[in-house]
C-alpha positions as CSV (number, residue, x, y, z in Angstrom):
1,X,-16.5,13.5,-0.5
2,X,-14.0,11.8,2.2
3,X,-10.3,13.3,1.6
4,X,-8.6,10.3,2.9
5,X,-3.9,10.4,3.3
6,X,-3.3,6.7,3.2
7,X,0.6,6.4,4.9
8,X,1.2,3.2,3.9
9,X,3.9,0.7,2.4
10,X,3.6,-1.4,-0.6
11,X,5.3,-4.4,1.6
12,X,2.8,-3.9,5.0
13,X,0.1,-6.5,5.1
14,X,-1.8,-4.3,7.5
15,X,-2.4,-2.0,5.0
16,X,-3.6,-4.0,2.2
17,X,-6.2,-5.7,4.8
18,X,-7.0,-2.0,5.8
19,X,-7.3,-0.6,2.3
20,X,-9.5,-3.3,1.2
21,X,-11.5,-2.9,4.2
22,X,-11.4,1.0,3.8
23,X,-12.6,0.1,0.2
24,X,-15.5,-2.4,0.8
25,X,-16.8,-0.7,3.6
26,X,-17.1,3.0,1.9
27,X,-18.9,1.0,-1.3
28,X,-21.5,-0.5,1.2
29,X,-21.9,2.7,2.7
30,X,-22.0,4.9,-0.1
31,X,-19.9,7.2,0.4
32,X,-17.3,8.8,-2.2
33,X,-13.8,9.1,-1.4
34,X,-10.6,10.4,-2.6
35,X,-7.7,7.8,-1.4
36,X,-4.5,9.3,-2.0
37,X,-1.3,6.8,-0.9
38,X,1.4,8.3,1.1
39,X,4.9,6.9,0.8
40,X,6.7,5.7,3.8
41,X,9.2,3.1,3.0
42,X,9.7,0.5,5.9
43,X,13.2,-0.1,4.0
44,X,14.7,2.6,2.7
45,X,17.7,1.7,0.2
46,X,20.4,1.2,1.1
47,X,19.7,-0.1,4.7
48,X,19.7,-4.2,4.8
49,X,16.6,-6.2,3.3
50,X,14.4,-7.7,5.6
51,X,14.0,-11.8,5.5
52,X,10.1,-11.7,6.4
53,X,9.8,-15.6,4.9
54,X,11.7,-17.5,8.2
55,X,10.6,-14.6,10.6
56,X,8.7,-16.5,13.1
57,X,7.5,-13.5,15.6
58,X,6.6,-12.1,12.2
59,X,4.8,-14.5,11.2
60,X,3.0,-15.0,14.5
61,X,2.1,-11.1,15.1
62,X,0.6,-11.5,11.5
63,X,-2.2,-14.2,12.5
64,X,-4.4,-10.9,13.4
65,X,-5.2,-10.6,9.9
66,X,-6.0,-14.0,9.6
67,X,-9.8,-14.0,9.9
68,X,-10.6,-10.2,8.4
69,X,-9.2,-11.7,5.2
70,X,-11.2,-14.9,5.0
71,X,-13.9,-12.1,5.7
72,X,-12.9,-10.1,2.8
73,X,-12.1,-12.9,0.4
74,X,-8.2,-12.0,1.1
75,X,-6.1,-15.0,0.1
76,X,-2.8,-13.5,1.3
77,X,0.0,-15.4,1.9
78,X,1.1,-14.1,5.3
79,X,4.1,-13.7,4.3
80,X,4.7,-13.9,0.6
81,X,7.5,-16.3,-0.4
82,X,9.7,-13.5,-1.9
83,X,13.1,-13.3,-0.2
84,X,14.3,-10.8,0.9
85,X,11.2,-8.0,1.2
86,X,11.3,-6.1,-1.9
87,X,12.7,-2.0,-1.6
88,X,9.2,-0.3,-2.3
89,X,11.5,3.0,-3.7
90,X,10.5,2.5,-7.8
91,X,6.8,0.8,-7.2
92,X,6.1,4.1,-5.2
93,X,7.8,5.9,-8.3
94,X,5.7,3.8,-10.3
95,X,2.5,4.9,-8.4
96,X,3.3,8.6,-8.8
97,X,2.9,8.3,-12.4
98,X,-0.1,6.3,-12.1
99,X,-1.8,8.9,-10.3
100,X,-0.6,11.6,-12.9
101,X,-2.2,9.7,-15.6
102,X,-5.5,9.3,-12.9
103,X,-4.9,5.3,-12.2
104,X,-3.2,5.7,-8.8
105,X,-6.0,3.9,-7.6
106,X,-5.5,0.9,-10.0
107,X,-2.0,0.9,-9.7
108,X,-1.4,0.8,-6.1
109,X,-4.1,-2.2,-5.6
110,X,-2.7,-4.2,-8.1
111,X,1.2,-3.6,-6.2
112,X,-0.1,-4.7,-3.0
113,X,-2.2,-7.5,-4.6
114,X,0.9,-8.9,-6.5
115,X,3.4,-9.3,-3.6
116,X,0.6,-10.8,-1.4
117,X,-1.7,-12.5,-3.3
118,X,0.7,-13.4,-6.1
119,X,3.9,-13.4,-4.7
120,X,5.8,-11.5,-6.9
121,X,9.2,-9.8,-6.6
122,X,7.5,-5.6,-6.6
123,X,11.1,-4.5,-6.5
124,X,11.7,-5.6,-9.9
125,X,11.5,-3.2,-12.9
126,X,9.5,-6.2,-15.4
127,X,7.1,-6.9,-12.9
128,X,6.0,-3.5,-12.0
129,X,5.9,-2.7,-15.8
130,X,3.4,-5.4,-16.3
131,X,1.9,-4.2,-13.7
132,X,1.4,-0.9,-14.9
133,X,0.4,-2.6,-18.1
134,X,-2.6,-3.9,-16.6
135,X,-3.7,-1.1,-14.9
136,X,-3.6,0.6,-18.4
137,X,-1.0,2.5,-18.3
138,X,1.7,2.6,-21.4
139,X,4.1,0.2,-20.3
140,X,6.9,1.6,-21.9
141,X,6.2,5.1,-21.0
142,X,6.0,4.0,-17.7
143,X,9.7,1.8,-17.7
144,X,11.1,4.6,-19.1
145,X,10.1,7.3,-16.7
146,X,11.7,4.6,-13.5
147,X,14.7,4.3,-15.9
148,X,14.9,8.2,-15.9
149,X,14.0,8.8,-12.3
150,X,11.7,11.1,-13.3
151,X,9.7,11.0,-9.8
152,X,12.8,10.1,-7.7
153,X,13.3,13.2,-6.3
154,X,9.1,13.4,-5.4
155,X,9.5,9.7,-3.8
156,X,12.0,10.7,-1.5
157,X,10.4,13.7,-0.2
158,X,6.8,11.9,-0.4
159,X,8.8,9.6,2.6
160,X,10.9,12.6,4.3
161,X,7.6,14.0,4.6
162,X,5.4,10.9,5.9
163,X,8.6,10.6,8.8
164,X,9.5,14.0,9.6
165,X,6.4,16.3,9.4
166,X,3.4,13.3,9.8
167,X,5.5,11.5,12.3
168,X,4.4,8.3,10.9
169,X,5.6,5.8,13.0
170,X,3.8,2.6,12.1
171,X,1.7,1.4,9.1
172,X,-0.5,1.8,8.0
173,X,-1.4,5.2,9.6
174,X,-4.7,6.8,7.8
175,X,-6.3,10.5,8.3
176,X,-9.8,11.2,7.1
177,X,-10.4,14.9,6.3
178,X,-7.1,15.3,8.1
179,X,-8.3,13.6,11.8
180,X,-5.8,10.1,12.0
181,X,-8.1,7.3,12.8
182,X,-6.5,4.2,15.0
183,X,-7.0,0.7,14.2
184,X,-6.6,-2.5,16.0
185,X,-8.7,-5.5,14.6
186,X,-8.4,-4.6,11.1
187,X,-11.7,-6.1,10.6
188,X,-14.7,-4.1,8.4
189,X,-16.7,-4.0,11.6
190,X,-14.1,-1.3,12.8
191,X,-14.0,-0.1,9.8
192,X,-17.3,0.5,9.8
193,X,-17.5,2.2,12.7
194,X,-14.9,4.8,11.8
195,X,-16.4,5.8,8.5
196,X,-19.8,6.3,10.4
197,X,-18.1,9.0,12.2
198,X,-17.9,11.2,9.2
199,X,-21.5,10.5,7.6
């Protein structure tokens, strides 16, 4: 089994292109894998929200992802009409209990697929908790355990840790069996070509 450290934020279009990639291509190969997400907020509260919907270099640097989503059946809105970027701080909270209950997995697709795909504010409390609904999680188990801040304090040093002892710089940045792997085309083809380096 692949042990693969996903650095990654909830609000990077790169990574849900790469994840999906990382997912398709490991099903078509075969190969089992544990995918474990790795905090690294791009906005850390408090610092000032970032207006991604009338960002024209954004948008521009964006068009890379264009064709590997028509390839992976991707219809992302590049970028989601939900102004400003949400904070990721409580969906990563959210995500934390997820994977304590052992949908992680579930969860942290259906974040990345809602603010993309969907459009929806992932900053808010209601739609996370649906969210977590659907993923089959006890939705008020889960509200309440945000309201408490009962994985605050493991958030916080999930993202210390992705900045100041994995150096993450950009994401998404993804180690496989702890060797970082470097993408450019986001395509499966590369992907593809990476995983076959560790059958």
């Amino acid at each position: 089994m692949l042990n693969i450290l996903f650095a990654t934020d909830f609000v990077c279009p790169y990574c849900l292109v790469a994840k999906e990639a990382l997912k398709q291509c490991l099903e078509e190969l075969g190969l089992e894998a544990s995918i474990t997400l790795q905090p690294l907020e791009l906005t850390p509260e408090p610092e000032p929200q970032v207006d991604t919907c009338h960002d024209e270099k954004r948008k521009a640097r964006y068009q890379v992802l264009v064709e590997p989503c028509r390839q992976m059946g991707l219809d992302m809105k590049l970028p989601p009409m939900v102004c400003p970027r949400p904070y990721t701080r409580l969906a990563f909270e959210g995500y934390l209990y997820a994977k304590e209950q052992g949908k992680g997995e579930v969860y942290g697709d259906k974040v990345y697929r809602a603010y993309f795909i969907h459009e929806k504010d992932i900053g808010d409390m209601e739609v996370l908790t649906e969210l977590a609904a659907q993923s089959g999680l006890e939705p008020e188990d889960f509200r309440q355990a945000l309201i408490d801040g009962i994985y605050t304090k493991e958030e916080k040093e999930a993202a210390r840790y992705s900045r100041q002892e994995l150096k993450v710089k950009s994401v998404p940045t993804i180690y496989i069996n702890g060797q970082q792997v470097k993408l450019e085309t986001y395509t499966k083809e590369e992907m593809m070509g990476i995983l076959r380096q560790f059958v």
